[in-house]
C-alpha positions, 0 to 999 in steps of 0.5 A: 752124435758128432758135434757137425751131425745135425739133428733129424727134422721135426715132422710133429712127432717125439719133440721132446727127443727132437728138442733135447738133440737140437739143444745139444747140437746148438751147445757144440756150435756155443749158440744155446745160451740164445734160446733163453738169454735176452740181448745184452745191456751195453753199460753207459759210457761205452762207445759207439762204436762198442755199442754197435758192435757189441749188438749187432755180433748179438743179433748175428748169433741169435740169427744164426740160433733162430735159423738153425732151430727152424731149418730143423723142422720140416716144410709145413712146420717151418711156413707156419713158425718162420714168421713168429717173433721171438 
């Protein structure tokens, strides 16, 4: 798979294949480490201005990670999964 080649969608059927693909395409686009790492702490004595920034690029990427995982299902899975926090 060329690392711009997305995934088929997942319609329900084979989601260990599905799941296996869509984590390699996130690894080529370095998003994968979102799907098992929590937000990171901002150590104390950083500035505001670090501290914001250093969370909001976090918040950025996993939008970004969240989105490609569900533009990877289809219609009737993306209406029930879109709403779901993480």
């Amino acid at each position: 798979m060329a690392p711009a080649e997305k995934p088929r969608k997942f319609a329900g059927i084979d989601f260990k294949l599905w799941k296996q693909k869509k984590f390699f395409y996130l690894t080529t686009l370095c998003l994968q480490r979102f799907t098992s790492e929590d937000a990171p702490e901002v150590p104390d004595g950083t500035s505001d201005k670090e501290h914001f920034m250093i969370v909001e690029a976090w918040k950025h990427s996993d939008f970004f990670c969240r989105n490609y995982i569900l533009s990877g299902l289809q219609d009737d899975l993306y209406n029930v999964y879109s709403g779901t926090k993480t």
